[in-house]
MISETI-638013 format. One record per residue (C-alpha): residue number from 1; x, y, z. Coordinates in steps of 0.1 Angstrom, whole numbers, always signed. Layout:
BEGIN
{n: NUM, px: X, py: Y, pz: Z} .
...
//
This chain:
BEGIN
{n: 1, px: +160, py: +171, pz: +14} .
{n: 2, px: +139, py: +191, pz: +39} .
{n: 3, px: +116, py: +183, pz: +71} .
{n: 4, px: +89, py: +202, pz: +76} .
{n: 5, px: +76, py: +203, pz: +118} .
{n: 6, px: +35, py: +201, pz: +110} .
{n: 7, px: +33, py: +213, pz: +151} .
{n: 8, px: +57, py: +241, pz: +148} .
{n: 9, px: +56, py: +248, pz: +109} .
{n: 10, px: +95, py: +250, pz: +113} .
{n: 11, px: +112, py: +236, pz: +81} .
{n: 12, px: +149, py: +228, pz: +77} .
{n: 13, px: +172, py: +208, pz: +60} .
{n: 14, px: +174, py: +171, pz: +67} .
{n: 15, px: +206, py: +165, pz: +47} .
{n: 16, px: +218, py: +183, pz: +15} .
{n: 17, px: +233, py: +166, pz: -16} .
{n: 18, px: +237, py: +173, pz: -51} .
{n: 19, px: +228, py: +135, pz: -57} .
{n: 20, px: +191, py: +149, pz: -56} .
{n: 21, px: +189, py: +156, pz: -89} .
{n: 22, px: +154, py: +144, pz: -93} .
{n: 23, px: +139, py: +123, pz: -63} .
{n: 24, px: +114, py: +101, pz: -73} .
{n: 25, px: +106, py: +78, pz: -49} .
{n: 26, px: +114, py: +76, pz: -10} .
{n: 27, px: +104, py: +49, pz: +21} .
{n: 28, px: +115, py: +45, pz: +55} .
{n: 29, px: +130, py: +11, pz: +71} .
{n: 30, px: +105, py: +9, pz: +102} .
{n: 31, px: +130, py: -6, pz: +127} .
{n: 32, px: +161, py: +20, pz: +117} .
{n: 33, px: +143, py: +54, pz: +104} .
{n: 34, px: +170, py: +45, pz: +73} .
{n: 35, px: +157, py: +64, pz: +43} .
{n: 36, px: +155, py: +47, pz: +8} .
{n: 37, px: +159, py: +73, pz: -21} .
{n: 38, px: +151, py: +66, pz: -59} .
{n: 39, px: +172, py: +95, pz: -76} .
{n: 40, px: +169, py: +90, pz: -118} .
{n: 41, px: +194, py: +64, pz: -121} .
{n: 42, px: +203, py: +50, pz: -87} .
{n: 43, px: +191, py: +45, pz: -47} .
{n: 44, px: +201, py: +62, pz: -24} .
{n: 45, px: +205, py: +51, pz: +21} .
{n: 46, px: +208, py: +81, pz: +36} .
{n: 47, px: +213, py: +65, pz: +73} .
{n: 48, px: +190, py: +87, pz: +96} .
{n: 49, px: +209, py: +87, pz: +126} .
{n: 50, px: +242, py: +102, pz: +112} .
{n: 51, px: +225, py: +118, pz: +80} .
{n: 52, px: +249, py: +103, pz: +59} .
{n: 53, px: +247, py: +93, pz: +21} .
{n: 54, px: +256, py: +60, pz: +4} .
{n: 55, px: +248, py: +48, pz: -29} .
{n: 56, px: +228, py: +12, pz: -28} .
{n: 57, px: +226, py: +0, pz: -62} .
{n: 58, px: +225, py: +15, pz: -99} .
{n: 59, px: +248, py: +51, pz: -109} .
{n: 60, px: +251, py: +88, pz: -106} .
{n: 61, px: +261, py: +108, pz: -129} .
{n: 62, px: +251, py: +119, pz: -163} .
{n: 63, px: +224, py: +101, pz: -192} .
{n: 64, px: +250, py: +76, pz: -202} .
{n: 65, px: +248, py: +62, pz: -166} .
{n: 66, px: +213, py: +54, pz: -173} .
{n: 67, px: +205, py: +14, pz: -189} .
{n: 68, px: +192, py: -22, pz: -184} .
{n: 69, px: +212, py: -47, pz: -167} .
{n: 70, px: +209, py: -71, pz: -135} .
{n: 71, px: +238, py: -74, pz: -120} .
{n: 72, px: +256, py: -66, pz: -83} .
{n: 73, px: +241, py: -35, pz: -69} .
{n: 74, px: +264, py: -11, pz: -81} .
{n: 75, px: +267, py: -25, pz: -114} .
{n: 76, px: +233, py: -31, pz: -121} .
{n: 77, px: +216, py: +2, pz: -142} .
{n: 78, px: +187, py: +15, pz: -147} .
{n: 79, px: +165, py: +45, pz: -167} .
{n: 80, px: +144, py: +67, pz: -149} .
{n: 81, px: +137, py: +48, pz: -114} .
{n: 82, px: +103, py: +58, pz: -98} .
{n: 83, px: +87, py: +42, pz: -66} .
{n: 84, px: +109, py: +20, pz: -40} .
{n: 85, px: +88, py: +1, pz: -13} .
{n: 86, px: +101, py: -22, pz: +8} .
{n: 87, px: +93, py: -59, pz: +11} .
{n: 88, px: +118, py: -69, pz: +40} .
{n: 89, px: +142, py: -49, pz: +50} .
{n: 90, px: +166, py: -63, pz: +31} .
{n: 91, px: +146, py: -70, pz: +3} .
{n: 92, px: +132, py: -39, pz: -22} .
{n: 93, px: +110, py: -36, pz: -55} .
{n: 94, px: +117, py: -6, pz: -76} .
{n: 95, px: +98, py: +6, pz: -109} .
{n: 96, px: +120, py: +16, pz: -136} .
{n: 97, px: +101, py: +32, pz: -158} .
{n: 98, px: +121, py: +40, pz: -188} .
{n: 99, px: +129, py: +5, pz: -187} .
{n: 100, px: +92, py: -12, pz: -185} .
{n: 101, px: +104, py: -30, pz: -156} .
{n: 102, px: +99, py: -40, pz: -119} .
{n: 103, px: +133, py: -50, pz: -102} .
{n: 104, px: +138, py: -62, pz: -72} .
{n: 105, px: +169, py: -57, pz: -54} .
{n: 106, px: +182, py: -77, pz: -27} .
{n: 107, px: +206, py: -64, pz: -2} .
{n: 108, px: +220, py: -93, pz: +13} .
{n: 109, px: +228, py: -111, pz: -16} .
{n: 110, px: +246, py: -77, pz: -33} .
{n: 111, px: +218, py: -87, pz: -66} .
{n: 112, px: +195, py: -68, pz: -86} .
{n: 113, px: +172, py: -89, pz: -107} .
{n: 114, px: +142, py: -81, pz: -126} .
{n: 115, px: +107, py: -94, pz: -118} .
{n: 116, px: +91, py: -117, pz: -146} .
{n: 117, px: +56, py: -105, pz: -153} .
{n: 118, px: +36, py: -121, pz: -179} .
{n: 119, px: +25, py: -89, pz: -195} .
{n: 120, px: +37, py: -52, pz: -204} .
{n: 121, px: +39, py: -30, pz: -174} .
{n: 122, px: +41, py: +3, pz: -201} .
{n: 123, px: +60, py: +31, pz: -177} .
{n: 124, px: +55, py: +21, pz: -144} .
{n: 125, px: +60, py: +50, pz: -116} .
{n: 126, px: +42, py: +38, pz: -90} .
{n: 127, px: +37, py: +4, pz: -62} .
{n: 128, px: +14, py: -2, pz: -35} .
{n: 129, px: +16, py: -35, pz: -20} .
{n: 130, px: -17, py: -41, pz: +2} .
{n: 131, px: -40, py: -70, pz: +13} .
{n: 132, px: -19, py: -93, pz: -2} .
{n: 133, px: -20, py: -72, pz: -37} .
{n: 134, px: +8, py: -55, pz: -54} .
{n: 135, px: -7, py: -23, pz: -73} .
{n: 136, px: +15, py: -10, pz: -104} .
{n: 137, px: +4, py: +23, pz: -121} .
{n: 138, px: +14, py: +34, pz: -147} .
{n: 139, px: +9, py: +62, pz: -175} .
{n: 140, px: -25, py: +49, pz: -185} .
{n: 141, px: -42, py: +23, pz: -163} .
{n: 142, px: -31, py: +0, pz: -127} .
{n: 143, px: -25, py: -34, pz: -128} .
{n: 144, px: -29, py: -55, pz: -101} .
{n: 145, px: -15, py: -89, pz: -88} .
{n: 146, px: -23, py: -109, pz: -61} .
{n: 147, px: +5, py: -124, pz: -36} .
{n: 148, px: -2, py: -158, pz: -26} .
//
């Protein structure tokens, strides 16, 4: 992962790891500057103080980590994660997109669950969550829902 320095135009490496296979998704914890990475199969803290790495929920590794099941964080899987954004701190919303599936993952209660929506979400990739509306896109249209 790399910072680029828009003042200076200096770039350098923020941290290195070969769990970047494929980032897909990334947001910031305003409070700690703790970064949340969605890497195919799993999320990633990388903890911005020390630039350490730990693994939050989901597996690394080859296709047959990849899946469907709500579990504890680590044992919980997923297929091709895409946007994170964060609804508390503690609290997260992920699309899997392989899966047809938002999931939300809590961090203080060590679960990963998946939202119930009354309709198909098709492959969702990506979550904005504005005005009190959540906006899911997706390969061929965005739905939105409103937060009351």
């Amino acid at each position: 992962m790399r910072t680029v320095d828009v003042h200076s135009q200096a770039v350098s490496t923020f941290v290195k790891s070969d769990s970047f296979e494929k980032i897909r998704g990334i947001t910031q914890e305003e409070k700690s500057g703790d970064l949340y990475v969605t890497v195919h199969h799993s999320e990633i803290r990388i903890t911005y103080r020390r630039r350490s790495l730990s693994m939050i929920s989901g597996s690394y590794g080859s296709q047959n980590s990849a899946g469907y099941r709500d579990s504890t964080l680590l044992n919980s899987r997923f297929d091709t994660l895409y946007e994170v954004i964060l609804i508390t701190p503690q609290i997260q919303l992920i699309a899997d997109g392989r899966n047809h599936k938002l999931r939300v993952l809590n961090i203080n209660l060590n679960k990963v669950a998946t939202l119930d929506v009354t309709y198909s979400l098709g492959y969702p990739s990506s979550l904005l969550l504005t005005n009190n509306s959540l906006y899911i896109g997706h390969n061929t249209k965005i739905i939105q829902y409103k937060c009351e």
